[in-house]
GUTOR-288076 format. One record per residue (C-alpha): x, y, z. Coordinates in nm, 4 decimals. Layout:
residues N
ATOM X Y Z
ATOM X Y Z
...
This chain:
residues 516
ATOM X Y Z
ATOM 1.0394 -1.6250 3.3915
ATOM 0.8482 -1.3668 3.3234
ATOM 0.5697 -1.2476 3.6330
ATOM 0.2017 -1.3924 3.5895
ATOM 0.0505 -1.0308 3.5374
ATOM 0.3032 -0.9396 3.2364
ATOM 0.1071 -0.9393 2.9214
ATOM 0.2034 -1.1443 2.6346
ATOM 0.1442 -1.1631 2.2613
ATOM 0.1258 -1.4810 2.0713
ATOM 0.3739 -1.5681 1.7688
ATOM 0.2262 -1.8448 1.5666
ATOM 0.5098 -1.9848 1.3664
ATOM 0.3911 -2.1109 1.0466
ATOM 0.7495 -2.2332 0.8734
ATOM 0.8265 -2.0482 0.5726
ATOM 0.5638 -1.7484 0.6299
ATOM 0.7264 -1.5588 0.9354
ATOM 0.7369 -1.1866 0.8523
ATOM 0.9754 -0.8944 0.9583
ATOM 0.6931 -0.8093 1.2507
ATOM 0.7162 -1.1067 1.3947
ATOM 1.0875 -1.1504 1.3518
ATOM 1.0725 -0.7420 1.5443
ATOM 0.8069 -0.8571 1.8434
ATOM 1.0089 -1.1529 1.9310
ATOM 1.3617 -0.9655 1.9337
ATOM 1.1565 -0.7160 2.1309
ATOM 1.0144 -0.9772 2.3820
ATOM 0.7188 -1.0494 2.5950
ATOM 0.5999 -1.2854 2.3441
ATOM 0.4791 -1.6939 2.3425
ATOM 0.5307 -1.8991 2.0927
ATOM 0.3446 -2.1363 1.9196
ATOM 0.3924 -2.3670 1.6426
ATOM 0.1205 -2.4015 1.3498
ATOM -0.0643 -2.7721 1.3658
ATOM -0.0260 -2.8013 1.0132
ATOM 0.3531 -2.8106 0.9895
ATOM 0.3513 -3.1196 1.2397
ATOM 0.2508 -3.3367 0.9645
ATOM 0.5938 -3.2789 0.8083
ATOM 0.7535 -3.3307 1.0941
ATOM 0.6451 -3.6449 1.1713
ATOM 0.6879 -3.7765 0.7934
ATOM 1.0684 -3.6858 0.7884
ATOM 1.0957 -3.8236 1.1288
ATOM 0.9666 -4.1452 1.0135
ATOM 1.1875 -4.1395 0.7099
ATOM 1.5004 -4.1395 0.9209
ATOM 1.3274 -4.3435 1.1418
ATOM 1.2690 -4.6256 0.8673
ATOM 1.6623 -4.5857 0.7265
ATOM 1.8074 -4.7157 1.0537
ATOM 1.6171 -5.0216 1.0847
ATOM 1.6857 -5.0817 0.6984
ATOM 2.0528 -5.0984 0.8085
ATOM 2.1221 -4.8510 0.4877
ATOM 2.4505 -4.6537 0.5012
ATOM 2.3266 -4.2590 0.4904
ATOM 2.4982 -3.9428 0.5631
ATOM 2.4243 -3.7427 0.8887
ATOM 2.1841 -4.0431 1.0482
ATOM 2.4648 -4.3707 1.0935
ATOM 2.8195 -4.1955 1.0241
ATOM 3.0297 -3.9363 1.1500
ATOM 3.1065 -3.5886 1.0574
ATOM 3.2891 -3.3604 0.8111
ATOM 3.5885 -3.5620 0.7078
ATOM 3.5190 -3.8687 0.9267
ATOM 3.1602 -3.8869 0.6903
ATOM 3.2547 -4.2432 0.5567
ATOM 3.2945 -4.4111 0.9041
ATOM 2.9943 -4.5665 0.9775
ATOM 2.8129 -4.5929 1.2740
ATOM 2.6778 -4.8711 1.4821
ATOM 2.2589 -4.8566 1.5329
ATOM 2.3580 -4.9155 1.9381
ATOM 2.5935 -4.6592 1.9280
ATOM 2.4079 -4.3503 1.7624
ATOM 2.2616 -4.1816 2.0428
ATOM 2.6273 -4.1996 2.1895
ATOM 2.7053 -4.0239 1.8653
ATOM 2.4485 -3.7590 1.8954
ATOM 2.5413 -3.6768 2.2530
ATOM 2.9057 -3.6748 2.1539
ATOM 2.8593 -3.4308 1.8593
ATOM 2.7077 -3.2100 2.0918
ATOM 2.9368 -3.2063 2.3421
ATOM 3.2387 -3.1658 2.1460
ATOM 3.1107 -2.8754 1.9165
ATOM 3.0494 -2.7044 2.2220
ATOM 3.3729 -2.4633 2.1919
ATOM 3.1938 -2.0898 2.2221
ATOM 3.4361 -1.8070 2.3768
ATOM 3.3634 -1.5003 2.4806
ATOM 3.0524 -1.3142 2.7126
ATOM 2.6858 -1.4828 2.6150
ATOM 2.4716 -1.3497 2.3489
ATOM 2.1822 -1.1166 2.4628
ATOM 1.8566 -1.2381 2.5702
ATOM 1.7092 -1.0647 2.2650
ATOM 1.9425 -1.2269 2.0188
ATOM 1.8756 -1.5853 2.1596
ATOM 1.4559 -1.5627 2.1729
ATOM 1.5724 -1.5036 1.7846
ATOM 1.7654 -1.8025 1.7408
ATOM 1.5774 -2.0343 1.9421
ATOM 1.2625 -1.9009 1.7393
ATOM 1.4726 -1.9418 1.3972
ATOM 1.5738 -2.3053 1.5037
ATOM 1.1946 -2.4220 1.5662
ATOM 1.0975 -2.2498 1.2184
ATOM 1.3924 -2.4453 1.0357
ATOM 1.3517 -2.7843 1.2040
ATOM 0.9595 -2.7430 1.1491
ATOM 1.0032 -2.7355 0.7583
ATOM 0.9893 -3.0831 0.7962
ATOM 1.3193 -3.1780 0.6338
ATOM 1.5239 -3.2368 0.9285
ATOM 1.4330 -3.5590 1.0394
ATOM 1.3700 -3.4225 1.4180
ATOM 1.0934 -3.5828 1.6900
ATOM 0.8214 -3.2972 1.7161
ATOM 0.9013 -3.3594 2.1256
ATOM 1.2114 -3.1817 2.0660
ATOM 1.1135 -2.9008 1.8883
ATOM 0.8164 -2.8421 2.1192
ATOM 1.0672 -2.8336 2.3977
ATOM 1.2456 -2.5675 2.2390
ATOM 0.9368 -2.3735 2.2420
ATOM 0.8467 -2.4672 2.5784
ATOM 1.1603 -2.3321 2.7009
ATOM 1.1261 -1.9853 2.5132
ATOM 0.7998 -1.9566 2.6729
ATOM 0.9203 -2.0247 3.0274
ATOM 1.1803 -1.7479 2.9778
ATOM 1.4746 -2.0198 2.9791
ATOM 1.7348 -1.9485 2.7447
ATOM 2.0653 -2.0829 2.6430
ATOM 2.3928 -1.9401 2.7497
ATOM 2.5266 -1.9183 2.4200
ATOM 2.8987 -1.7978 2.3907
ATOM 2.8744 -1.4812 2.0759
ATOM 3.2457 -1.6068 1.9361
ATOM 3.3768 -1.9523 1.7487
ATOM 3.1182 -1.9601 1.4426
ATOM 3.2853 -1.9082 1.0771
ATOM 2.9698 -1.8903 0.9317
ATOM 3.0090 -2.2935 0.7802
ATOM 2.8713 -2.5590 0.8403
ATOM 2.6381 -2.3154 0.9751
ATOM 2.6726 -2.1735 1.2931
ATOM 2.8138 -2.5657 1.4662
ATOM 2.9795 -2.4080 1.8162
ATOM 2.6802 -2.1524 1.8848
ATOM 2.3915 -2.3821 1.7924
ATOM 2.5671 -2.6960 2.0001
ATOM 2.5559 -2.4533 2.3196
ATOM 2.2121 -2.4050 2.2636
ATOM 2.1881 -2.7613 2.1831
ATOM 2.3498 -2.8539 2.5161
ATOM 2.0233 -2.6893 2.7010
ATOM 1.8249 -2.9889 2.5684
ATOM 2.0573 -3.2515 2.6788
ATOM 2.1061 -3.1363 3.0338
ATOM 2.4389 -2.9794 3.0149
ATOM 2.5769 -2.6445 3.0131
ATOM 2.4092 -2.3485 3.1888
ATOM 2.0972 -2.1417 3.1192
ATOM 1.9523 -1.8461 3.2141
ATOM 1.6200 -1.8529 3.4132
ATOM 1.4087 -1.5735 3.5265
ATOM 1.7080 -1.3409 3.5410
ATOM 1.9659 -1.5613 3.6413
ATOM 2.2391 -1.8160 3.5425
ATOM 2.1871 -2.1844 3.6388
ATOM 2.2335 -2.5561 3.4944
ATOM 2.0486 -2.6640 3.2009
ATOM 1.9247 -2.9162 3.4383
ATOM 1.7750 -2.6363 3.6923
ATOM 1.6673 -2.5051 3.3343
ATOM 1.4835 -2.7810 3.2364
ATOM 1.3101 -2.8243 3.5458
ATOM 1.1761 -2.4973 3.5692
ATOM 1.0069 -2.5604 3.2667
ATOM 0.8688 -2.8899 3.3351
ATOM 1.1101 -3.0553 3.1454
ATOM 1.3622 -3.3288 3.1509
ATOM 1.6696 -3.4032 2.9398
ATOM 1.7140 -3.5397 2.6295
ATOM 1.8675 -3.8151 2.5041
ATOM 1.8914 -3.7235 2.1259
ATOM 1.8127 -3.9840 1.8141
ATOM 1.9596 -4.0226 1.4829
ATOM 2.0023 -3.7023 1.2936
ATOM 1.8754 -3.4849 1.5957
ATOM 2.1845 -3.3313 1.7232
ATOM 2.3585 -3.2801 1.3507
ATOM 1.9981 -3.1070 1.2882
ATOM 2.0153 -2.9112 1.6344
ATOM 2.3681 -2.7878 1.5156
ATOM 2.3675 -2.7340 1.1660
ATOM 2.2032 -2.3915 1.0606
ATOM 2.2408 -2.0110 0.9968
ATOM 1.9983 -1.9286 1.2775
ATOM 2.2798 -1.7388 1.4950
ATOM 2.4372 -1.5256 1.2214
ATOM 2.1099 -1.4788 1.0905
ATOM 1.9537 -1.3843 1.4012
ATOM 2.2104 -1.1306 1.4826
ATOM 2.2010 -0.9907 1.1259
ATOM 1.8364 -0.9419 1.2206
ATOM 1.9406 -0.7467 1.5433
ATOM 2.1777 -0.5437 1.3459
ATOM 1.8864 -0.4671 1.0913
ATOM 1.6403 -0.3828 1.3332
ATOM 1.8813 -0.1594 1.5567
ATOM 1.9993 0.0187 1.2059
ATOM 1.6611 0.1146 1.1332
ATOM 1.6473 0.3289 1.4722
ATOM 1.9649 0.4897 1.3990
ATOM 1.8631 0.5490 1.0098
ATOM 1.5244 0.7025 1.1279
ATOM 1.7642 0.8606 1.3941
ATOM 1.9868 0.9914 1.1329
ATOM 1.6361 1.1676 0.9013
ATOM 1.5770 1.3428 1.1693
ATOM 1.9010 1.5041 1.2850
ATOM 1.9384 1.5937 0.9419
ATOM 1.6614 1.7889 0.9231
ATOM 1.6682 1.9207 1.1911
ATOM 2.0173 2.0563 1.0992
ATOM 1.8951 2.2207 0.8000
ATOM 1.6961 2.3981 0.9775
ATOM 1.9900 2.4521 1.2001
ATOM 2.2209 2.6554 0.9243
ATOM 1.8501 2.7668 0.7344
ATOM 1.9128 2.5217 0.4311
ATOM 1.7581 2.5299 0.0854
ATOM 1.4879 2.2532 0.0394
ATOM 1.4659 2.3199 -0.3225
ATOM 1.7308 2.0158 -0.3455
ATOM 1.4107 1.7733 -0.2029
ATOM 1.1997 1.8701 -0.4911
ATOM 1.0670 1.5498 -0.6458
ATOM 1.1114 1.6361 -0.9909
ATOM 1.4866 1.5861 -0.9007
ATOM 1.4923 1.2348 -0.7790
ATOM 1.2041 1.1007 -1.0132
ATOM 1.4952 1.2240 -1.2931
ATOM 1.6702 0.9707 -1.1086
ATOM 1.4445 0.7046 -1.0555
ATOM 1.6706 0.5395 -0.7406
ATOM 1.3331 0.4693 -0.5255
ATOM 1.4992 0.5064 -0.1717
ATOM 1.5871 0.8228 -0.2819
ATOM 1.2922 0.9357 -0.3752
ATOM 1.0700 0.7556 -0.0354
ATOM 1.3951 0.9664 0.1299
ATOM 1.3109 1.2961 -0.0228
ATOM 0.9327 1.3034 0.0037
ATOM 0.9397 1.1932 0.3958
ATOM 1.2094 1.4847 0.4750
ATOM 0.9520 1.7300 0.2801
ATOM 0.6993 1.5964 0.4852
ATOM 0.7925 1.6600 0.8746
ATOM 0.9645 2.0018 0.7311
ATOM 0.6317 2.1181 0.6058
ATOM 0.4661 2.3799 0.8349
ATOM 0.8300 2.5554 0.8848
ATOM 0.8611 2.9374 0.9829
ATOM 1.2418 2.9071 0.9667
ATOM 1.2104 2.7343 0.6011
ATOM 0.9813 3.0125 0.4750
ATOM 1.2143 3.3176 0.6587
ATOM 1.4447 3.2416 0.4260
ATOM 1.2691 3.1872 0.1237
ATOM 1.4413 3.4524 -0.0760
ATOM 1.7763 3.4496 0.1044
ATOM 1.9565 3.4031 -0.2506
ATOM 2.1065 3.0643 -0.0924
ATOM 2.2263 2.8742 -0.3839
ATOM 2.3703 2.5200 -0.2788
ATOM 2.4466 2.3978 0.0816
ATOM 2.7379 2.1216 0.1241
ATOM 2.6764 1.7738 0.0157
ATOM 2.6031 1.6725 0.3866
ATOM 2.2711 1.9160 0.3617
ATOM 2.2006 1.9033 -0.0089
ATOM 2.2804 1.5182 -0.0769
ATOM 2.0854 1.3624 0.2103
ATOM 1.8273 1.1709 -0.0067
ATOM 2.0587 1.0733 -0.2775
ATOM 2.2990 0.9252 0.0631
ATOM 2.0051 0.8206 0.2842
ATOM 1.8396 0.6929 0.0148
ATOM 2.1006 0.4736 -0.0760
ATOM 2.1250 0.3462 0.2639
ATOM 1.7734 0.2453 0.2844
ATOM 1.7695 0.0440 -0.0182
ATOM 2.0441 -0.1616 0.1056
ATOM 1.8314 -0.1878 0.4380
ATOM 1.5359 -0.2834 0.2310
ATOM 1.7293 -0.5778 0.0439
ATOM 1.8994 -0.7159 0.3716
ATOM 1.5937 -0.7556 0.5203
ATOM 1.4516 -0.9278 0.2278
ATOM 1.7562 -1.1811 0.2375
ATOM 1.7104 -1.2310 0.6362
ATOM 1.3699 -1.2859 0.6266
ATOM 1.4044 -1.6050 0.3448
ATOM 1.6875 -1.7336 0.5766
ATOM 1.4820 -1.6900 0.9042
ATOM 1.2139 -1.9285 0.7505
ATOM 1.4600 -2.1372 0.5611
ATOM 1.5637 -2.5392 0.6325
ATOM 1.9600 -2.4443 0.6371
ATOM 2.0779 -2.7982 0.8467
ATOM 2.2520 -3.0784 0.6436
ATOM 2.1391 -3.3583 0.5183
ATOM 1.7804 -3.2660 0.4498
ATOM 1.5325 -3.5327 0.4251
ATOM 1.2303 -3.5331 0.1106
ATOM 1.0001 -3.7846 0.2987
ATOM 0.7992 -3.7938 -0.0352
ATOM 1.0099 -4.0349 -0.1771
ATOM 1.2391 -4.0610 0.1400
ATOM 1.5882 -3.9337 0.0031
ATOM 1.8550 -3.7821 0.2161
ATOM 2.0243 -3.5529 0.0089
ATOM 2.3641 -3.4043 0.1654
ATOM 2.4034 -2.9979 0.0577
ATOM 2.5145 -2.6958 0.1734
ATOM 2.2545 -2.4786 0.2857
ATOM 2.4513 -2.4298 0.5683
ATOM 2.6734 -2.2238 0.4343
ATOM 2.5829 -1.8127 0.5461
ATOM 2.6789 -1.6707 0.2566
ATOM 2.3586 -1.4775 0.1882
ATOM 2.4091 -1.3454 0.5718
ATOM 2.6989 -1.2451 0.5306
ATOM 2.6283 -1.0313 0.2454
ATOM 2.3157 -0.9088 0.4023
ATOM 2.4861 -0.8096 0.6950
ATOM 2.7995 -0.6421 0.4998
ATOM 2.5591 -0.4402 0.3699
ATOM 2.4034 -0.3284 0.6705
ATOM 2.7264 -0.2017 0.7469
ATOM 2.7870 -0.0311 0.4454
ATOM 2.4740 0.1950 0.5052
ATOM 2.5424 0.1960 0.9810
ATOM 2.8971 0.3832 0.8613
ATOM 2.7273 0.6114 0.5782
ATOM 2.4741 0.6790 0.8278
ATOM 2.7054 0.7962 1.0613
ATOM 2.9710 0.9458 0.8486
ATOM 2.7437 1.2087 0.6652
ATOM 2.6060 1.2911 1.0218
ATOM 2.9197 1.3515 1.1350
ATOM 3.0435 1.6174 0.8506
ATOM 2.6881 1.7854 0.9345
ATOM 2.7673 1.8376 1.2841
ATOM 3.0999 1.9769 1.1611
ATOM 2.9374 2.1638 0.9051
ATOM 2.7042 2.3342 1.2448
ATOM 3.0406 2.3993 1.4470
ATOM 3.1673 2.5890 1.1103
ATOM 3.0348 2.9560 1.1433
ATOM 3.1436 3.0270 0.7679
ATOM 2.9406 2.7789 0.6180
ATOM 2.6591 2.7815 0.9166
ATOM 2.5830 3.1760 0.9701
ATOM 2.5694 3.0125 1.3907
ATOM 2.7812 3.0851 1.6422
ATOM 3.1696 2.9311 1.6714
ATOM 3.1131 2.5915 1.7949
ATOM 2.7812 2.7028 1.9158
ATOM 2.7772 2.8962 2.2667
ATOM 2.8496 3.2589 2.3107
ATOM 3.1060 3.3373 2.4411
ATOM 3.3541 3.1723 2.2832
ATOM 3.7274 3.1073 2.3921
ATOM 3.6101 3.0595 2.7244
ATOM 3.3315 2.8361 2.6471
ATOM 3.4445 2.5347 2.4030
ATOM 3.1280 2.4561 2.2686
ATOM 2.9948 2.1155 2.0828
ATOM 3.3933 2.1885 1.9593
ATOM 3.4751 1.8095 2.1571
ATOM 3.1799 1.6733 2.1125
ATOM 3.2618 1.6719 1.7753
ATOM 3.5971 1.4465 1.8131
ATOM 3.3833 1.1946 1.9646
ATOM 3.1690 1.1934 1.6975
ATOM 3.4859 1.1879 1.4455
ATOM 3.6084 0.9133 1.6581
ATOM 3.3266 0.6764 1.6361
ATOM 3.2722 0.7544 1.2821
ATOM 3.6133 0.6858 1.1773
ATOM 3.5969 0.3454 1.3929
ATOM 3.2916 0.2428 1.1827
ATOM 3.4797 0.2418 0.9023
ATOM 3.6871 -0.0029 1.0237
ATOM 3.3995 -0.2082 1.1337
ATOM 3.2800 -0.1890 0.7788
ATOM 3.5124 -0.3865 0.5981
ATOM 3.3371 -0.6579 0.4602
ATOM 3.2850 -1.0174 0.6753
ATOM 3.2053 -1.1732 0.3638
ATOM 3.5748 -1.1686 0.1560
ATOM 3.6985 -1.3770 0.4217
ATOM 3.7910 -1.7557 0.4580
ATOM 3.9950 -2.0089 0.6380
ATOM 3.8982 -2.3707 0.5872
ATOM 3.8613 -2.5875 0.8633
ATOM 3.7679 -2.9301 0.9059
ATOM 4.1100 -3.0618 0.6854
ATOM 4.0301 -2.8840 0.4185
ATOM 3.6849 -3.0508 0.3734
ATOM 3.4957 -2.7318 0.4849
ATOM 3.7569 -2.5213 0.2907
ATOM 3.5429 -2.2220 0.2185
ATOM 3.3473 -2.0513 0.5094
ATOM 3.1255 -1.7000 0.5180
ATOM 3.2213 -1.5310 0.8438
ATOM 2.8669 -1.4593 0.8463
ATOM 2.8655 -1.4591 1.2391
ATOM 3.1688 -1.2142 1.2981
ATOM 2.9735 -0.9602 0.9988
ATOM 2.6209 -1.0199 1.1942
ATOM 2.7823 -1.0051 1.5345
ATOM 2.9616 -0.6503 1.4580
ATOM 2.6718 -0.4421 1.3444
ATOM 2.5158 -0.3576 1.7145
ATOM 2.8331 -0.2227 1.8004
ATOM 2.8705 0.0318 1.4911
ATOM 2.4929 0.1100 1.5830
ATOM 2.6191 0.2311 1.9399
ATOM 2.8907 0.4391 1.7845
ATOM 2.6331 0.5817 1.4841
ATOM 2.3719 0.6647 1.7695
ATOM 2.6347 0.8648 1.9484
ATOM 2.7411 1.0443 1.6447
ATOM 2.3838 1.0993 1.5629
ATOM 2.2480 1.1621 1.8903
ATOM 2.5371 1.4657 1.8824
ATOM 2.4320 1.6370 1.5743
ATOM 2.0800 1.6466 1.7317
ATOM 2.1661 1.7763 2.0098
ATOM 2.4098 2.0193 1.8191
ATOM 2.1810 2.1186 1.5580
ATOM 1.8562 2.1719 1.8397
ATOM 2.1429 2.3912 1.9750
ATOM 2.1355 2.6020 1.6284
ATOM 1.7938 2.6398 1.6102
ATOM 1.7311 2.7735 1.9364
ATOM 1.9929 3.0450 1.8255
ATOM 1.6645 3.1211 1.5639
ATOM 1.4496 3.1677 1.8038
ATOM 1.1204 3.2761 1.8210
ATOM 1.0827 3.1225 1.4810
ATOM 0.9565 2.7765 1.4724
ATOM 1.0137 2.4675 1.2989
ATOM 0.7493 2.2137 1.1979
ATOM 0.5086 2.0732 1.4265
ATOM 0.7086 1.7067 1.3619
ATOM 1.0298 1.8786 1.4420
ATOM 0.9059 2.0884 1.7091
ATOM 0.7794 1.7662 1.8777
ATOM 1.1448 1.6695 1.8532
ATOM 1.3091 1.9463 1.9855
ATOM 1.1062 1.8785 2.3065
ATOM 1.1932 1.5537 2.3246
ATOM 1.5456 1.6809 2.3445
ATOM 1.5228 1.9619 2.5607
ATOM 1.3294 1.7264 2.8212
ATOM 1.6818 1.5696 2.8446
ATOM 1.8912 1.7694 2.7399
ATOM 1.8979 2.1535 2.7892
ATOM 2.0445 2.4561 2.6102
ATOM 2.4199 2.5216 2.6544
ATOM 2.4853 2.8315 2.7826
ATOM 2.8659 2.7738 2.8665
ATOM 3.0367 2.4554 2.9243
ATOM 2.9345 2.1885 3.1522
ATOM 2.9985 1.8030 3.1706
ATOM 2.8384 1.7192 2.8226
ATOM 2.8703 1.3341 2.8587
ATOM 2.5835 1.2690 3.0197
ATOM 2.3922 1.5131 2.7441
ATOM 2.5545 1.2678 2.5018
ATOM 2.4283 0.9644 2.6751
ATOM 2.0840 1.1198 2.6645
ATOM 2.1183 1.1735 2.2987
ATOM 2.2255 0.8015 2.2395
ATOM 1.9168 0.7004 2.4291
ATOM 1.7212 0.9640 2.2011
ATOM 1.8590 0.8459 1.8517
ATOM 1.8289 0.4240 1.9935
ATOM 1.4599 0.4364 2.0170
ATOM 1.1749 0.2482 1.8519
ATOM 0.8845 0.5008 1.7329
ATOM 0.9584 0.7807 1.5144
ATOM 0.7531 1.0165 1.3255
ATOM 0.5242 0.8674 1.0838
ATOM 0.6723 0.9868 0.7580
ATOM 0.9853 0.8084 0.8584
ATOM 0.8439 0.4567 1.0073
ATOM 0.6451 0.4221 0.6792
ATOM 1.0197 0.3874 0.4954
ATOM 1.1621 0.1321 0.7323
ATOM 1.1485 -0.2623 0.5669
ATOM 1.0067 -0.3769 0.9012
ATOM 0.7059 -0.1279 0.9203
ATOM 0.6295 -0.2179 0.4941
């Protein structure tokens, strides 16, 4: 739990209205939550409903019988709460090391917004629990692999689902302990779970969609990341910017392209290197230089329509059956089923690897004295000094790994359940990949960056822009000129830190779907 002196913001959760800045501040953390009164009333009517079907004695899906292909067994009123507790338990089958902390305030804030819709037939005590944890800093130990993405996200959700009944294991101002410890710390005692609650506690998207939200949020740092290296390398090899003249991409009309083009104009205006060159003759620069907003641009649409998709699904009801206590059906669907994540997230892909892959022919582009008028590899000296020349394989390396990583989640499917759940959406697996190919697209970033500040230092005294300037400080506070070869890993670490941050320059943040 969080000390008494650290300052918090408040998240009011009104289902269905959560935006991308909210989504951000609680992935970020030091936040409370709180639920809007108005959505209790919905709550408390679909409660009811359920509430009224088991006394009626009437046979429904999800509330009195079991599961998946057992769904025509029916259950015994003295026996559902055993039933509850069971599914719990044996959906509990995560593997592998526990999601992060900032992936889980996600899905725990997800799950209240989806049970709060008031169509899952869930007491208001338990979803105020949930909340009551988050707020105590008491989260889950939720294995990252086992999900397929259908019926929602079952294994996952049951671990988290386990916190409320009293088993399993939790973490707790820093460290791992029982749910019960858990619970107590919070003021809080276990559950034992009514009809529908622990099919509604397990059904869901909330994990793949809360780690396509991570994977969103950390691609916008490395896009941003990726602006500025690029600039900063056509300043590098002294460029043309005639190919960001807006005339060109209104021709177009693709709008990321053109948002792309104007913000690049933008922090290079104020250049001395730009103008030094003005009448150099320079007629085209590789596709890596000349195509960035057509590439970029691309990129940033798909960002802009993924988080379009995640936000919906992070306010959406997504459990099974849902309950319209209007007229009191109980209508079994499939809203369960990730596909929209999954897409969203193989998209997010498609632009992490395009990110990094263009970045990476720049930085080869820098090491290229032919086509970059620089220095081999960029020291003096050469021979005896090796340069950014193996800095560059890393680079390669990650790059090329990313495209591996980028095959799409989504064209997969193995049925499970007997052939009852016989097509699934992977959506966890294509969520759950996208923080590691924004590690490897930082690195290959954060290289050309440090490559390219490199290149321009070989300019010196001309200056860049003031926006660029700012950023070749930020780089030489970490990361100094090479004058011959030293142990560069660290420098690269640096450079990952550098192209992982939050705030860039203004221009750029005004682009990003989270900042719109």
């Amino acid at each position: 739990m969080a000390s008494s002196s650290t300052e918090f913001t408040l998240c009011r959760l009104q289902p269905g209205q959560v935006d991308l800045p909210m989504l951000r501040r609680i992935y970020q953390g030091n936040v409370r939550l709180e639920l809007a009164e108005e959505a209790r009333a919905g709550v408390l009517a679909s409660q009811e409903t359920v509430t009224r079907i088991v006394e009626s004695g009437k046979v429904v899906y999800g509330i009195n019988t079991g599961f998946g292909k057992l769904a025509q067994t029916r259950i015994p009123a003295e026996r559902l709460a055993e039933l509850q507790r069971n599914l719990v338990l044996s959906h509990s089958v995560g593997i592998g090391k526990d999601l992060a902390d900032n992936v889980v305030r996600l899905v725990m804030a997800t799950k209240v917004l989806s049970l709060s819709r008031g169509h899952s037939g869930i007491r208001i005590e338990v979803i105020d629990a949930l909340i009551t944890l988050f707020n105590a800093g008491v989260y889950p130990c939720i294995p990252e692999k086992g999900s397929v993405g259908a019926s929602g996200d079952l294994a996952p959700l049951a671990h988290l689902s386990l916190m409320l009944i009293g088993e399993g294991q939790v973490t707790a101002q820093g460290q791992k302990m029982s749910a019960i410890e858990g619970l107590a710390t919070a003021g809080l005692k276990p559950f034992e779970l009514g009809p529908k609650e622990g099919l509604a506690l397990l059904n869901g998207t909330q994990v793949s969609t809360s780690l396509a939200l991570s994977g969103l949020f950390e691609a916008e740092r490395v896009f941003s990341a990726g602006l500025v290296a690029g600039a900063l390398s056509l300043e590098a090899i002294k460029g043309s910017v005639k190919p960001l003249d807006p005339r060109i991409h209104e021709a177009r009309g693709q709008v990321g392209q053109i948002a792309v083009a104007a913000a690049l104009t933008e922090i290079l205006n104020g250049s001395d290197i730009v103008t030094s060159h003005a009448d150099c003759g320079r007629v085209q620069d590789p596709y890596s230089i000349r195509c960035v907003p057509q590439v970029m641009g691309a990129c940033l649409d798909n960002l802009h329509h993924a988080a379009r998709i995640l936000r919906i699904e992070a306010n959406a009801a997504s459990d099974n059956p849902l309950v319209f206590s209007e007229n009191g059906d109980v209508i079994s669907g499939g809203n369960f089923h990730a596909e929209p994540v999954a897409f969203a997230a193989d998209i997010i892909a498609l632009a992490i690897a395009e990110i990094g892959a263009i970045s990476e022919r720049r930085m080869a582009l820098l090491l290229d004295t032919g086509l970059s008028g620089l220095p081999p590899f960029l020291v003096n000296d050469g021979g005896v000094n090796s340069g950014f020349m193996i800095a560059q394989v890393t680079a390669a390396a990650l790059a090329s790994e990313n495209k591996s990583l980028a095959h799409p989640g989504s064209v997969d499917s193995l049925p499970t359940s007997a052939n009852q759940e016989d097509h699934v959406s992977m959506a966890t697996y294509a969520a759950r990949r996208l923080v590691d190919m924004c590690f490897n697209t930082s690195v290959v970033v954060g290289i050309e960056a440090m490559a390219a500040a490199q290149g321009i230092d070989f300019h010196r005294p001309l200056q860049s822009s003031s926006a660029l300037e700012n950023e070749m400080r930020a780089i030489r506070e970490n990361v100094a000129f090479l004058e011959k070869d030293r142990l560069m890993a660290p420098d690269v670490e640096m450079m990952r830190l550098w192209a992982s941050r939050e705030h860039w320059p203004a221009a750029i943040e005004a682009l990003l779907p989270s900042f719109a």
